[in-house]
mmCIF file of the N, C-alpha and C atoms, coordinates in Angstrom:
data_MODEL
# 
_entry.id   MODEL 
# 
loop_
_atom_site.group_PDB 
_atom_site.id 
_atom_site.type_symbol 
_atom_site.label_atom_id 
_atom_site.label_alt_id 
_atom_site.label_comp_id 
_atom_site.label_asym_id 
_atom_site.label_entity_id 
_atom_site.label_seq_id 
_atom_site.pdbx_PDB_ins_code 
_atom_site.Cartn_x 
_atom_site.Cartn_y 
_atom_site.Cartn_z 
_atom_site.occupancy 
_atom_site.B_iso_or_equiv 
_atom_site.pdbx_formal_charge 
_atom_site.auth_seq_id 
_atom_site.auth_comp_id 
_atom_site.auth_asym_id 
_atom_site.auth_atom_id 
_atom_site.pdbx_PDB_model_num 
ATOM 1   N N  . UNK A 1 1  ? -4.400 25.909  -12.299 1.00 0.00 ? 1  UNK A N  1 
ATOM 2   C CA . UNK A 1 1  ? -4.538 24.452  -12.384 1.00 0.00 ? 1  UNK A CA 1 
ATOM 3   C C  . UNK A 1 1  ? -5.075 23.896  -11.066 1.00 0.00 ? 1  UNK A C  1 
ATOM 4   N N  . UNK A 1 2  ? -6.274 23.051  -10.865 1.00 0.00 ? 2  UNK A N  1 
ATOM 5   C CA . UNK A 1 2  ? -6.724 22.701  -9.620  1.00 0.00 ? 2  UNK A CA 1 
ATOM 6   C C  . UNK A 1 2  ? -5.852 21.313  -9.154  1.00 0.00 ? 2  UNK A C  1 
ATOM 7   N N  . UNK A 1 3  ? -5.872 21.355  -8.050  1.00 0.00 ? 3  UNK A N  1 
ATOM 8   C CA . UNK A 1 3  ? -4.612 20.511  -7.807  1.00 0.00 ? 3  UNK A CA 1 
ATOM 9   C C  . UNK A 1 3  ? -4.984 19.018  -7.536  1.00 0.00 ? 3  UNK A C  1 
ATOM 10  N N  . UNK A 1 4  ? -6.906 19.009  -6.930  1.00 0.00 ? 4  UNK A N  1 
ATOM 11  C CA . UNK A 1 4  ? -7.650 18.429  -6.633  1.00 0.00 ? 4  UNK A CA 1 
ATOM 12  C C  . UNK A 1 4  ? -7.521 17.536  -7.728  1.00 0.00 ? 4  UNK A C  1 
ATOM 13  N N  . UNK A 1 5  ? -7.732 17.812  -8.968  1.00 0.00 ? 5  UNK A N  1 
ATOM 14  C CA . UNK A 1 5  ? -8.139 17.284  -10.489 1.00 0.00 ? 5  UNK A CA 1 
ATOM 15  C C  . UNK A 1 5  ? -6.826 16.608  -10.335 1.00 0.00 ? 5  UNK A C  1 
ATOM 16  N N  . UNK A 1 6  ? -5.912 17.478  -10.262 1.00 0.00 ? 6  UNK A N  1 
ATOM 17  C CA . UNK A 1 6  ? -4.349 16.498  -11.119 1.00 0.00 ? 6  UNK A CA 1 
ATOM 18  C C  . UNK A 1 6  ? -4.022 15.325  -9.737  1.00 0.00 ? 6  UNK A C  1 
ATOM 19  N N  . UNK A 1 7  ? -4.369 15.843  -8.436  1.00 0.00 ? 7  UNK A N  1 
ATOM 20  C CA . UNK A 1 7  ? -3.932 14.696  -7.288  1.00 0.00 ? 7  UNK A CA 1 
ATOM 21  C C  . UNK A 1 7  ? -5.119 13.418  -8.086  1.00 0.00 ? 7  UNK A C  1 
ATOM 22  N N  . UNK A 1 8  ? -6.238 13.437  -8.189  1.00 0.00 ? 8  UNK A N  1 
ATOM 23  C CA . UNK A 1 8  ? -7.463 12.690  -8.347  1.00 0.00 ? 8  UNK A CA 1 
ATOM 24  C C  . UNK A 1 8  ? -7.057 11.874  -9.515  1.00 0.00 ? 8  UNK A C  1 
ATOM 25  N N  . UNK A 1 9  ? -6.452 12.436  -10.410 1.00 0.00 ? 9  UNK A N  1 
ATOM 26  C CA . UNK A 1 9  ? -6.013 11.308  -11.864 1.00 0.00 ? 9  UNK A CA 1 
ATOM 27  C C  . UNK A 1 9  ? -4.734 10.845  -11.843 1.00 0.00 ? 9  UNK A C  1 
ATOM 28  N N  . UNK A 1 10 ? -3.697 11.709  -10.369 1.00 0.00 ? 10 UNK A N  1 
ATOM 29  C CA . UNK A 1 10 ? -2.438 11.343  -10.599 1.00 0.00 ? 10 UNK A CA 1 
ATOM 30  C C  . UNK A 1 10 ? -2.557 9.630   -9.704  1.00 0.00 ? 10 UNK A C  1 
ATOM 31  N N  . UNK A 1 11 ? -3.943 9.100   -8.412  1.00 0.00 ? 11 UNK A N  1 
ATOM 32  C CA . UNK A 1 11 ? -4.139 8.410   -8.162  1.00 0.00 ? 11 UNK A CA 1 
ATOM 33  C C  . UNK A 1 11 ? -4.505 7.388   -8.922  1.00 0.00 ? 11 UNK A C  1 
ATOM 34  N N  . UNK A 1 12 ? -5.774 7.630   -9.832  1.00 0.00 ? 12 UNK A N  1 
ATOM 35  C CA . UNK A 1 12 ? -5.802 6.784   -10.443 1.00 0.00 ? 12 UNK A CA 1 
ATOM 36  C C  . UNK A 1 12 ? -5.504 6.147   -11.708 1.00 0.00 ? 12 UNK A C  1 
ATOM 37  N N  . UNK A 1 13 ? -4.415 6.853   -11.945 1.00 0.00 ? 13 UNK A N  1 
ATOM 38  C CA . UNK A 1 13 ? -3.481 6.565   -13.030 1.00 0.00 ? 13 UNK A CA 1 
ATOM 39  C C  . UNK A 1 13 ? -2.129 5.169   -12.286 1.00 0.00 ? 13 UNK A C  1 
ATOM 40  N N  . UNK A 1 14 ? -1.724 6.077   -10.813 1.00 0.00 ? 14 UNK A N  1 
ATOM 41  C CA . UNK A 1 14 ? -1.341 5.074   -10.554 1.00 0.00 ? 14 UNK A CA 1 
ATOM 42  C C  . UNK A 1 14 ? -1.857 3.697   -9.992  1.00 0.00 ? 14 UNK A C  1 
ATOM 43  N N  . UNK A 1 15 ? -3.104 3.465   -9.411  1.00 0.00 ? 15 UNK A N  1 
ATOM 44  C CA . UNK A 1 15 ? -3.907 2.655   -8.955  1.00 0.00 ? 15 UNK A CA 1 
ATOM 45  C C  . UNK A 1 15 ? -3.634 1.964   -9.977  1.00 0.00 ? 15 UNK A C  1 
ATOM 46  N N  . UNK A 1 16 ? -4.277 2.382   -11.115 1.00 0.00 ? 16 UNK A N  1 
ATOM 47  C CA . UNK A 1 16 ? -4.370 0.994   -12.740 1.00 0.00 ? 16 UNK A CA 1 
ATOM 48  C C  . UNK A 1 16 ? -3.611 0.806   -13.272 1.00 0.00 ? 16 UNK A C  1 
ATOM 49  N N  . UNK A 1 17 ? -2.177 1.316   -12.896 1.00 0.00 ? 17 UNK A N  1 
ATOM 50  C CA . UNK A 1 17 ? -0.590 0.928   -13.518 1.00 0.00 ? 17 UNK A CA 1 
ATOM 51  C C  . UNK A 1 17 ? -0.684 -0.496  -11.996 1.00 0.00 ? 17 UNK A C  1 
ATOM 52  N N  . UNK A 1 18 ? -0.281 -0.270  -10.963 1.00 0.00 ? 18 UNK A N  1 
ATOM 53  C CA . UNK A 1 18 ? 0.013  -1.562  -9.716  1.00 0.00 ? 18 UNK A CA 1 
ATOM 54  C C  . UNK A 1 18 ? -0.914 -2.462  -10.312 1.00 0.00 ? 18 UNK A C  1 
ATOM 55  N N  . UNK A 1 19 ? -2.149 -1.723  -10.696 1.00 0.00 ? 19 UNK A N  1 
ATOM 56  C CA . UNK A 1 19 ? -3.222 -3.377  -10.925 1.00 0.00 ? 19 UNK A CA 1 
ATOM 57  C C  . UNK A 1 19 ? -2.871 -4.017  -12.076 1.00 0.00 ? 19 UNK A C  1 
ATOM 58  N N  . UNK A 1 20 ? -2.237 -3.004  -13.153 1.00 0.00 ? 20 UNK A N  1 
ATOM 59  C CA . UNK A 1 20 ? -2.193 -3.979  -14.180 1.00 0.00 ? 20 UNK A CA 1 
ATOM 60  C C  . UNK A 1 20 ? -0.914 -4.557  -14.496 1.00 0.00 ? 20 UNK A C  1 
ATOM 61  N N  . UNK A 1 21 ? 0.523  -3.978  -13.532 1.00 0.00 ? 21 UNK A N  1 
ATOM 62  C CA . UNK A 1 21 ? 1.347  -4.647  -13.077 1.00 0.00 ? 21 UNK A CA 1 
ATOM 63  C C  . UNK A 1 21 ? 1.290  -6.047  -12.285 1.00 0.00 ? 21 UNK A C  1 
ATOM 64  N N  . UNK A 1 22 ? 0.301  -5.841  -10.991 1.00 0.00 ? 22 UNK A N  1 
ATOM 65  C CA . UNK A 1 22 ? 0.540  -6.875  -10.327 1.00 0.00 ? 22 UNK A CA 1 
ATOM 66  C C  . UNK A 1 22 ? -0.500 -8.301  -10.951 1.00 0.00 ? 22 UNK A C  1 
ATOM 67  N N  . UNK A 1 23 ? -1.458 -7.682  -12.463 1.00 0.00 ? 23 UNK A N  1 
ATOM 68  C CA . UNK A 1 23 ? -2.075 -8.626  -13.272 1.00 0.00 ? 23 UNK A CA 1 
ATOM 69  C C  . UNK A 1 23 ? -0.856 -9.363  -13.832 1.00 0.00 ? 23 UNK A C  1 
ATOM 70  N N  . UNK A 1 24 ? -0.115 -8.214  -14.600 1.00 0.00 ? 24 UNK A N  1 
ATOM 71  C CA . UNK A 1 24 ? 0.952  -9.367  -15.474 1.00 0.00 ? 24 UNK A CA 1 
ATOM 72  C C  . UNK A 1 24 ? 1.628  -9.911  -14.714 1.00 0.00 ? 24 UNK A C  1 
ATOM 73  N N  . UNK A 1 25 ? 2.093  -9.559  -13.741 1.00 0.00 ? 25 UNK A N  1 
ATOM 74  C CA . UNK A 1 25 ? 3.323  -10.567 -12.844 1.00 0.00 ? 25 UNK A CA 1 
ATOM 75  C C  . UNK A 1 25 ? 2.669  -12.090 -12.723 1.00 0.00 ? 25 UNK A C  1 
ATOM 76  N N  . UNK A 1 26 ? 1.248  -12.094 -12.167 1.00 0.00 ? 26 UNK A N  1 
ATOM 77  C CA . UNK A 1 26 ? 0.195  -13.366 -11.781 1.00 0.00 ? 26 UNK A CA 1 
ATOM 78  C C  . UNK A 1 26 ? 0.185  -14.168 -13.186 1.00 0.00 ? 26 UNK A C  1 
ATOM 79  N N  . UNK A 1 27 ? -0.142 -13.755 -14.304 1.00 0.00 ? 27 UNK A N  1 
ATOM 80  C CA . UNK A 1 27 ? 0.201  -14.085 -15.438 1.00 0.00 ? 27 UNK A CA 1 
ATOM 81  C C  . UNK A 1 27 ? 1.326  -14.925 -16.125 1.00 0.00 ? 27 UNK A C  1 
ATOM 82  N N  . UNK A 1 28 ? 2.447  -13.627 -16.066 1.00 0.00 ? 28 UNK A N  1 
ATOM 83  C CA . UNK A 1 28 ? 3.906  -14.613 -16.202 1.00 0.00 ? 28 UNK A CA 1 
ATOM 84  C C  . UNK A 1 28 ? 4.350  -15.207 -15.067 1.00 0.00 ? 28 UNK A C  1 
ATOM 85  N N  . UNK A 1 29 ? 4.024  -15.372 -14.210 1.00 0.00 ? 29 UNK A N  1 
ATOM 86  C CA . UNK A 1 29 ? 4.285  -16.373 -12.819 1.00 0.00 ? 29 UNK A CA 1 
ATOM 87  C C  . UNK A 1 29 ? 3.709  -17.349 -13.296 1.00 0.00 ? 29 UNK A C  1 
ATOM 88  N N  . UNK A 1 30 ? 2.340  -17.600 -13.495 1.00 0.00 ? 30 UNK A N  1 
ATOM 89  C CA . UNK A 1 30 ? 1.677  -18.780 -13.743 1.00 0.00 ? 30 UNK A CA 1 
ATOM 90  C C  . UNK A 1 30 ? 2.348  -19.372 -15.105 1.00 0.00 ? 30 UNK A C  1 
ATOM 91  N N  . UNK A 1 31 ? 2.664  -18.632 -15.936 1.00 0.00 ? 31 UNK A N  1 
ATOM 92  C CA . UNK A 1 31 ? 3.243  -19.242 -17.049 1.00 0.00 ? 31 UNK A CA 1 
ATOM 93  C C  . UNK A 1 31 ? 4.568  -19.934 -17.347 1.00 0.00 ? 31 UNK A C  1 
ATOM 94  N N  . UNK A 1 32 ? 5.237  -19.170 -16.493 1.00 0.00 ? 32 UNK A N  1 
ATOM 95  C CA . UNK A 1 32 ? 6.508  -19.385 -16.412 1.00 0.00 ? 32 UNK A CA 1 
ATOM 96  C C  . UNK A 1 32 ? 7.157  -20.497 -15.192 1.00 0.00 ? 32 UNK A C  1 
ATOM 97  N N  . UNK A 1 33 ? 5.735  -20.767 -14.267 1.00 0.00 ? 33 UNK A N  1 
ATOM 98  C CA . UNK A 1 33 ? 6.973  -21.563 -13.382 1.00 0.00 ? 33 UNK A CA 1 
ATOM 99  C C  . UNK A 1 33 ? 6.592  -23.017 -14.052 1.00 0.00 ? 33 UNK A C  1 
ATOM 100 N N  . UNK A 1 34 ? 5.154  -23.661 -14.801 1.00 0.00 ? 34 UNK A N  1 
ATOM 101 C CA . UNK A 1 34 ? 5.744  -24.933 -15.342 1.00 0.00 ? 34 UNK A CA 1 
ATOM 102 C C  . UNK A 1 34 ? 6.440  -24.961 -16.546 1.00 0.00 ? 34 UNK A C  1 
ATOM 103 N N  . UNK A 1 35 ? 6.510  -24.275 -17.416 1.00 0.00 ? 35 UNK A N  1 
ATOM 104 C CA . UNK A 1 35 ? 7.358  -23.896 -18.183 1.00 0.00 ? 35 UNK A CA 1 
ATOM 105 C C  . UNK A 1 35 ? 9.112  -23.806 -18.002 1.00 0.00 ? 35 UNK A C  1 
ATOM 106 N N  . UNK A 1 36 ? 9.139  -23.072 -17.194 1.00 0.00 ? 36 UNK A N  1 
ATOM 107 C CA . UNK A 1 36 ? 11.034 -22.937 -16.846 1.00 0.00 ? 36 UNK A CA 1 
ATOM 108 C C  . UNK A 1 36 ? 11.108 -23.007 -15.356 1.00 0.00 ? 36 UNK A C  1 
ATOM 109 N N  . UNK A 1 37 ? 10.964 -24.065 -14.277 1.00 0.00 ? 37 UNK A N  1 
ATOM 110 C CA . UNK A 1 37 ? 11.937 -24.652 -13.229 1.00 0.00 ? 37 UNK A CA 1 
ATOM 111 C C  . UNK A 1 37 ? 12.770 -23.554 -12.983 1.00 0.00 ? 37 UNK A C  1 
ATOM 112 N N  . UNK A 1 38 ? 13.463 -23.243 -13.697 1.00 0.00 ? 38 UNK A N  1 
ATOM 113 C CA . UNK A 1 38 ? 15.178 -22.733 -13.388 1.00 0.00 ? 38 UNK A CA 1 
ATOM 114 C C  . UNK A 1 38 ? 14.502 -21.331 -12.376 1.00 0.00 ? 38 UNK A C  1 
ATOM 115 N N  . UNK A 1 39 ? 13.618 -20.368 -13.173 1.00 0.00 ? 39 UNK A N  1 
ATOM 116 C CA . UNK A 1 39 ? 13.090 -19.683 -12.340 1.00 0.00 ? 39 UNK A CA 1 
ATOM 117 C C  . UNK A 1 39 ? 12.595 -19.823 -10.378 1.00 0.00 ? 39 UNK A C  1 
ATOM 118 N N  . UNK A 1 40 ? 12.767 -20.771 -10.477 1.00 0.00 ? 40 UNK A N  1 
ATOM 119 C CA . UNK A 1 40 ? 12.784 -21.060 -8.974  1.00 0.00 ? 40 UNK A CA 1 
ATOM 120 C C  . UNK A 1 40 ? 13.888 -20.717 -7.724  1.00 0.00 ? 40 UNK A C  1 
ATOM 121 N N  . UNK A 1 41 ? 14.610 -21.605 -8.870  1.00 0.00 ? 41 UNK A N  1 
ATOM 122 C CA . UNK A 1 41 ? 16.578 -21.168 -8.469  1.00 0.00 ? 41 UNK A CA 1 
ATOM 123 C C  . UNK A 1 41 ? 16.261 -19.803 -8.363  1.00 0.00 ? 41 UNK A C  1 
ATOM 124 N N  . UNK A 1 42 ? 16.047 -18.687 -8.721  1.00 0.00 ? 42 UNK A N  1 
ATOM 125 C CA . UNK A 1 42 ? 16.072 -17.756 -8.829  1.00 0.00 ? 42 UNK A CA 1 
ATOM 126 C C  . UNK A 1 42 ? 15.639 -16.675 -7.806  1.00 0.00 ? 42 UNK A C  1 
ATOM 127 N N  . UNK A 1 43 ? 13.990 -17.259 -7.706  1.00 0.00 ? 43 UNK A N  1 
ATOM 128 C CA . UNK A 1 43 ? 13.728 -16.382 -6.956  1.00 0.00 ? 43 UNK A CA 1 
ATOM 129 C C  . UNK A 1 43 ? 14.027 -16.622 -5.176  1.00 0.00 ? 43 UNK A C  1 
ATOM 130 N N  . UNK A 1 44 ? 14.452 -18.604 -5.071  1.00 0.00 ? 44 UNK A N  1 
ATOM 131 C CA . UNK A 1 44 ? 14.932 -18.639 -3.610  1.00 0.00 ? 44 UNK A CA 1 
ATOM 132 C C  . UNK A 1 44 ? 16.344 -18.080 -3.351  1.00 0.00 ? 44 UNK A C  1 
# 
C-alpha cells in the first residue's frame, strides 16, 4: 500500500470535511442568530 496515496487523500478528505464544516457553521450562525437571540446567552 503506498503511503504517499493514502497520506494525499487522507488530507484531502480532511481539508473538505473543515471546509464544509466551517461552511455549515457560517450558515447556521447566520440563520440562527436573527432567528433565536437566546443563542447569544449562550455563546457569551
Amino acid at each position: 500500500m503506498p503511503q504517499l496515496d493514502t497520506s494525499t487523500w487522507f488530507i484531502t478528505i480532511v481539508s473538505s470535511m473543515i471546509t464544509l464544516f466551517i461552511l455549515f457553521q457560517l450558515k447556521i450562525s447566520a440563520q440562527s442568530f436573527p432567528s433565536s437571540p437566546s443563542s447569544k446567552s449562550l455563546t457569551t
